[in-house]
C-alpha positions in Angstrom: 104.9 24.1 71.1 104.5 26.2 74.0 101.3 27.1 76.0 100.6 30.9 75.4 101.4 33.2 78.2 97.6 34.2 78.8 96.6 31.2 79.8 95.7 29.5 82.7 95.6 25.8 83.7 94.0 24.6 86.8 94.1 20.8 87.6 90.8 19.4 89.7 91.5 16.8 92.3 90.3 14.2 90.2 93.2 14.9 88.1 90.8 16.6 85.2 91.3 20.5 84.6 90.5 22.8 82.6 92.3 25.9 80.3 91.3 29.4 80.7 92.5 32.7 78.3 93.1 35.6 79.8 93.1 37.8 76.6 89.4 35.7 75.0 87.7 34.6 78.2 87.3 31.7 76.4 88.1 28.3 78.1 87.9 24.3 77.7 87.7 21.1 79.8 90.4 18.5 79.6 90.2 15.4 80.8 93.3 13.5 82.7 95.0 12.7 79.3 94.9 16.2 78.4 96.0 17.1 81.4 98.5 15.0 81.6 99.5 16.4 78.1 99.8 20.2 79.2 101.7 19.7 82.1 104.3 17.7 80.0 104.3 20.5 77.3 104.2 23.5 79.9 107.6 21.6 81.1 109.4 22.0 77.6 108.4 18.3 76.2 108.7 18.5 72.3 105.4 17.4 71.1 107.2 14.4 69.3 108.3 12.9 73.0 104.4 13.1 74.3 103.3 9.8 72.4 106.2 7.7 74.6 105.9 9.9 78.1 102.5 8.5 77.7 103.1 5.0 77.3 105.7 5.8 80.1 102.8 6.6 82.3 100.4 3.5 81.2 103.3 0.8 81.5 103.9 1.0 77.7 100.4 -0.3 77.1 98.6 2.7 74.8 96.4 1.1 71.5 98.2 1.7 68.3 95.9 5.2 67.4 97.8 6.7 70.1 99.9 8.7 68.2 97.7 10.1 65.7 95.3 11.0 69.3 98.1 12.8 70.4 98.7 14.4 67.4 95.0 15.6 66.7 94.6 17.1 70.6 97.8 19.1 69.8 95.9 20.4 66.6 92.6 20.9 68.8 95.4 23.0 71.0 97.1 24.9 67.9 94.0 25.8 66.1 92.3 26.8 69.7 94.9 29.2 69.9 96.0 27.7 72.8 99.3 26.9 72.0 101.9 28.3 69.8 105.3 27.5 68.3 108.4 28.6 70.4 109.5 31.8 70.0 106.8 32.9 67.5 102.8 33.4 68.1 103.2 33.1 72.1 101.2 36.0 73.0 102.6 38.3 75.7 100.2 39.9 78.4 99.3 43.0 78.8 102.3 45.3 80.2 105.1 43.4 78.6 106.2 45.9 76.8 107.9 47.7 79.7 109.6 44.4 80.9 106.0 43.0 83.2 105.7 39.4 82.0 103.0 39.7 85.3 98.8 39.1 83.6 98.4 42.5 85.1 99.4 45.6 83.8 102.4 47.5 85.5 101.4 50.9 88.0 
């Protein structure tokens, strides 16, 4: 899973953050988990390898519905339109057509 090209992801300092689209407008609050979760899939993590880069970050202490969280904010994500599979639904912005991979269309 890869985030989509058109959108944005600002962290707060208080470590929440939030997801903006580019293409919809449309946009959605995450909390420090969540963001915690984008950065790690904006890096390349497969979404099997989030559950234990978690526990990584808590000292290995997570309750057992952990996974199945994980699992269900990636859905939230996928269904959201948020995120796509690699090399398949990522939406390119506008302009990439003539080689821009810029938001903004080429002059």
């Amino acid at each position: 899973m890869k985030p989509k090209l058109t959108v944005m992801f600002r962290e707060e300092p208080d470590r929440t953050g939030f997801l903006f689209d580019m293409d919809s407008g449309a946009s959605v609050v995450l909390n420090r988990t969540g963001c915690f979760l984008w950065k790690l899939l904006e890096a390349g993590t497969p979404p099997g390898e989030l559950p234990g880069k978690l526990a990584e970050a808590c000292g290995g202490a997570l309750p057992p519905s952990a996974a199945a969280e994980t699992e269900a904010f990636l859905n939230s994500l996928r269904l959201g339109g948020w995120i796509g599979e690699q090399g398949g639904t990522v939406t390119a912005p506008p302009g990439a057509a003539a080689g821009n991979t810029s938001p903004f269309p080429a002059k």
